[in-house]
N, C-alpha and C positions, 0 to 999 in steps of 0.2 A: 461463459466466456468462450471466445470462438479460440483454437489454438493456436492462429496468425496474432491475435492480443496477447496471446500467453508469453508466446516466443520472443517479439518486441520486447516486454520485460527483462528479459534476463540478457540483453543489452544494457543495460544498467545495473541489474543485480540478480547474481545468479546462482549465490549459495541459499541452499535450501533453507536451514535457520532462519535468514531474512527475508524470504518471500512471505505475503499476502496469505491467508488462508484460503481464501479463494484457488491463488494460484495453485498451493498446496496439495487442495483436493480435486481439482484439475487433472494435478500429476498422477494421483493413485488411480484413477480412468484410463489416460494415454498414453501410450508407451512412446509413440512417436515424441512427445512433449519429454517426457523423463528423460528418454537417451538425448535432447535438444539441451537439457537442461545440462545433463551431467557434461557433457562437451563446452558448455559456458562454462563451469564450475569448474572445470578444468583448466582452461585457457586464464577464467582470472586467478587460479592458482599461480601458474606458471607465471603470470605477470607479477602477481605478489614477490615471488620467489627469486626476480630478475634484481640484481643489482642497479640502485639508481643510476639513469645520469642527467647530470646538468650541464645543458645547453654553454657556449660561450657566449660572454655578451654581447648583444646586440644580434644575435644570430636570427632571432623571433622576428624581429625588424627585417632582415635583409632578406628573409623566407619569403614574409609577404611582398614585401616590393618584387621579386622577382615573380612571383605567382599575381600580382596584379597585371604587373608587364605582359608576363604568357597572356593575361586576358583579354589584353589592349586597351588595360586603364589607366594606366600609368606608365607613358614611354620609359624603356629603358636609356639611361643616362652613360655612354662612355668617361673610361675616366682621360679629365683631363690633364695632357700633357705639354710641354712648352712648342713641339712642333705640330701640335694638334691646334693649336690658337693662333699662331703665329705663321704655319704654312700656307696658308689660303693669300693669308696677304702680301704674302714673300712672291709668290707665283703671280699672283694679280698686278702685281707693281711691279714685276719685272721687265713684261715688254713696253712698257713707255717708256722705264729707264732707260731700256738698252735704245728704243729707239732714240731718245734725248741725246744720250750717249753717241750712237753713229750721227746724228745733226752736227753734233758740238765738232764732234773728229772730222767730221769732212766741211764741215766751216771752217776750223782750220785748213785743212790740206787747201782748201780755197784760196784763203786771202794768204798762205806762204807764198805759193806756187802762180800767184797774179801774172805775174809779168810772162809765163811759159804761155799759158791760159790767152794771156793779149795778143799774141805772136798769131795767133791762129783765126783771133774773131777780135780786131782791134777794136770797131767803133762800139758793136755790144757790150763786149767784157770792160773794156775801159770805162763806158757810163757806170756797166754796174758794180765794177769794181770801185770806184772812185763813191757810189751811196753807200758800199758794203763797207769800206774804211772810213769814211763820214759817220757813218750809224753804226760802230761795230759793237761799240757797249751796248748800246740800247738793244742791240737785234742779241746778243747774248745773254742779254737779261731777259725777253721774252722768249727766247727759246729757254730759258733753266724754267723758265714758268710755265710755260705751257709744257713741258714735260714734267714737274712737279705737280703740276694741277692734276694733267692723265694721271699720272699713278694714283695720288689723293684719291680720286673718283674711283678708280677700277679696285683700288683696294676696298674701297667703300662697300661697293657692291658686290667684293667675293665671301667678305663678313654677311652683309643683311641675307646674303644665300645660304646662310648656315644656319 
């Protein structure tokens, strides 16, 4: 046996007692091989000698998952929090609110303020003041909708981004 076979062994078992005969008669040849051995035999003393310990549970689990992750076989998973799920879409539906928002306020400031509005551009402002108080529900209803629709959508899309 070559002494790179010998040495491998006692990676496994390294008190003299339990070795192979072979290996045995190996050792009273080599000296390199005997001081290899007695340094195995030593080491698994020491570990005999160590006081156990036991892992916490699930510990074995969370080892590998991370050491899969490091490989890039298993993304690692942040943990989820309520602003971690729900900020993407807070942010996404905010500027069609806000713009919904400024439509709605200055729709109002519009039809208060008509008659200042008329003073300065009668025949315009009068036509269109007079469709904008004719249709005011209706044009308030598709404005709450077509800004409720933008946000729906833009939140839509800052979720399927994640």
């Amino acid at each position: 046996m070559r002494c790179e076979d010998i040495r491998k062994q006692f990676g496994t078992v390294a008190e003299l007692s339990r070795l192979p005969d072979r290996v045995r008669a190996h050792l009273l040849e080599c000296r390199d091989c005997r001081r290899a051995q007695a340094l195995y035999s030593a080491i698994e003393r020491e570990f005999r000698e160590q006081p156990s310990w036991e892992p916490p549970p699930g510990f074995s689990g969370r080892v590998g998952l991370k050491g899969l992750a490091s490989l890039g076989e298993v993304p690692e998973k942040p943990p989820l929090t309520f602003w971690s799920t729900v900020g993407p879409a807070v942010a996404a539906s905010l500027p069609p609110l806000l713009l919904g928002l400024l439509v709605a306020i200055f729709s109002m400031l519009v039809l208060l303020n008509l008659d200042v509005l008329a003073m300065g551009f009668r025949q315009p402002v009068t036509a269109f003041s007079r469709a904008l108080l004719v249709h005011a529900i209706p044009l308030a209803w598709i404005t709450a909708a077509l800004s409720l629709g933008s946000a729906a959508w833009f939140t839509r899309r800052a979720l399927r981004s994640q």
